[in-house]
N, C-alpha and C positions, 0 to 999 in steps of 0.2 A: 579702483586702483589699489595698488598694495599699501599697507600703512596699517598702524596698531589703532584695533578701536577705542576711540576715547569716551564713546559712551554711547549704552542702546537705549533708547529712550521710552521703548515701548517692553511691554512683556507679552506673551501667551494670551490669546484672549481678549487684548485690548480691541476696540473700535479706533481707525484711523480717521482723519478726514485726506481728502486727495491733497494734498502739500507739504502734509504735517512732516517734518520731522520723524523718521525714524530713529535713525543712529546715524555718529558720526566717525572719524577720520582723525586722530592728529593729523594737524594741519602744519605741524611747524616740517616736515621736511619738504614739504610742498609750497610752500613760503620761503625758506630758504633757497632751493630750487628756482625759480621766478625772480629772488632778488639777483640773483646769478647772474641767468639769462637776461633781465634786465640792463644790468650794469654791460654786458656784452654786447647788447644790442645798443645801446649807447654809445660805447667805443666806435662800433663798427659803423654808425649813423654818422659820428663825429668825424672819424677817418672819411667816410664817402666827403662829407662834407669839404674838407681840406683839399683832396684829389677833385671835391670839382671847381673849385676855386684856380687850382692848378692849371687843372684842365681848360678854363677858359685861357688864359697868357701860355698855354699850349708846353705846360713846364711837365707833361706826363703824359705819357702815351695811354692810345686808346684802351691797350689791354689793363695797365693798370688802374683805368678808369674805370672799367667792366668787372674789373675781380675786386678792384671795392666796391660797385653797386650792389654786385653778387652777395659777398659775403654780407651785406647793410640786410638785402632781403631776406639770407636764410637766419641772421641772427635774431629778426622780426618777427619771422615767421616760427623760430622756436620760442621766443618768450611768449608768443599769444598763445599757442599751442598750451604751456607750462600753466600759463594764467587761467587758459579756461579747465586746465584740471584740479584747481582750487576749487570748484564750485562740486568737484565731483567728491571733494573729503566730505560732504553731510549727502547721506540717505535718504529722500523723500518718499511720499507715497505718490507713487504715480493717478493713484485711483481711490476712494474710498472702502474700505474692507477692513477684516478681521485679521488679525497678527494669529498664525495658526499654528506657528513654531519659531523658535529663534535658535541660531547656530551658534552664536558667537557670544563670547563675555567680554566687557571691560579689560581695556591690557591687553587682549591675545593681538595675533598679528596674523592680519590677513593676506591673500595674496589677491592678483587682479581676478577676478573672476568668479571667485569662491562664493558659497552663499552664506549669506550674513543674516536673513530670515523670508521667513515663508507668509506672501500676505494673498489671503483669497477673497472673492468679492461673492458675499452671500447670496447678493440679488441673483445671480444665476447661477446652477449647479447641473453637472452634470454625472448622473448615477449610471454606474456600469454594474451588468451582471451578465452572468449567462440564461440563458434559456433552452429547452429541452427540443429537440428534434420536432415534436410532438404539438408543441405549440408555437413554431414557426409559422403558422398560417394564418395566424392574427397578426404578423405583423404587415402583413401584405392586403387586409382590408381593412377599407377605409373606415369602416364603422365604429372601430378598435377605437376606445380612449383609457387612455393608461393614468393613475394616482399613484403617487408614492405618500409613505407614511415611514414613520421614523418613530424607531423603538421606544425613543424618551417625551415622542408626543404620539405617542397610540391615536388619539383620538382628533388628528389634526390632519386632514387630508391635502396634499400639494396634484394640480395637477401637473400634466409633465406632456412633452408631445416626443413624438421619436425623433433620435437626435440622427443616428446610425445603427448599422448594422452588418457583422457578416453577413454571409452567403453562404460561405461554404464555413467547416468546423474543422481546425485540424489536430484535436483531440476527440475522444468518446465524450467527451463531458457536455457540449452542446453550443450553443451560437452566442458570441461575444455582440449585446445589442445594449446602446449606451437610450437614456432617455434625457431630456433637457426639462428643468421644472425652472420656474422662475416665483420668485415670493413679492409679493407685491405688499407696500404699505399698508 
């Protein structure tokens, strides 16, 4: 939802667990809001209430009977709606992972939908590159087993199985083919 962050809890780099706390939301417009819709929905529970009182000694007709049920349901219907977007002012982690960039600071204001930060789950990764005309024909047997290695661990081998793959190239430059590694404990 939109609202000024009141604080990111995490930095770059941190380790998540799935629940934790990210960042959060001022909460007071969104509490204000709810006490609102609250106090409306009250009235309009209140008024149905009266009108069916009425309604039984037949002191109000059916329509005014229905257009206070009516408005008692949609006034209910927005306060729950308000309340359950209180839960949406704090950022959890959906998933355990690595906080891999953060967008926002303390203060700013967001809007619904913006990103507030970047979390990725180590345990699987997916490496893209291209590949040469030339050596498209490994990926089509089955013999083929593919490792990846990474510049700041030279000497630590991941295996990887094919994830995807073009078919066709449509630059000179060669075949966009993703592999999937997974790091295990």
């Amino acid at each position: 939802i939109s609202g000024q962050v009141a604080g990111v809890d995490v930095s770059k780099g941190d380790y998540v667990k799935r629940g934790q706390t990210l960042a959060r939301l001022d909460p007071r417009d969104v509490e204000l809001q709810v006490a609102a819709d609250k106090a409306q929905y009250e009235r309009a529970r209140s008024q149905f209430d009266r009108v069916s009182r009425l309604m039984e000694h037949e002191a109000v007709s059916r329509q005014e009977y229905e257009s206070a049920e009516s408005a008692m349901v949609q006034a209910r219907s927005t306060f729950e709606n308000t309340s359950d977007l209180l839960s949406e002012t704090t950022l959890r982690a959906p998933y355990a992972g690595v906080i891999e960039r953060t967008y926002v600071d303390t203060y700013q204001r967001v809007q619904s939908g913006e990103s507030i930060l970047r979390l990725v789950n180590p345990r699987s990764t997916t490496i893209e590159f291209t590949m040469p005309e030339k050596s498209l024909y490994l990926l089509s047997d089955s013999t083929t087993t593919f490792t990846v290695t990474f510049d700041n661990l030279p000497n630590h081998h991941f295996a990887a199985r094919l994830h995807k793959f073009a078919k066709t190239s449509s630059d000179a430059y060669g075949f966009p083919v993703a592999l999937k590694i997974s790091v295990a404990d």
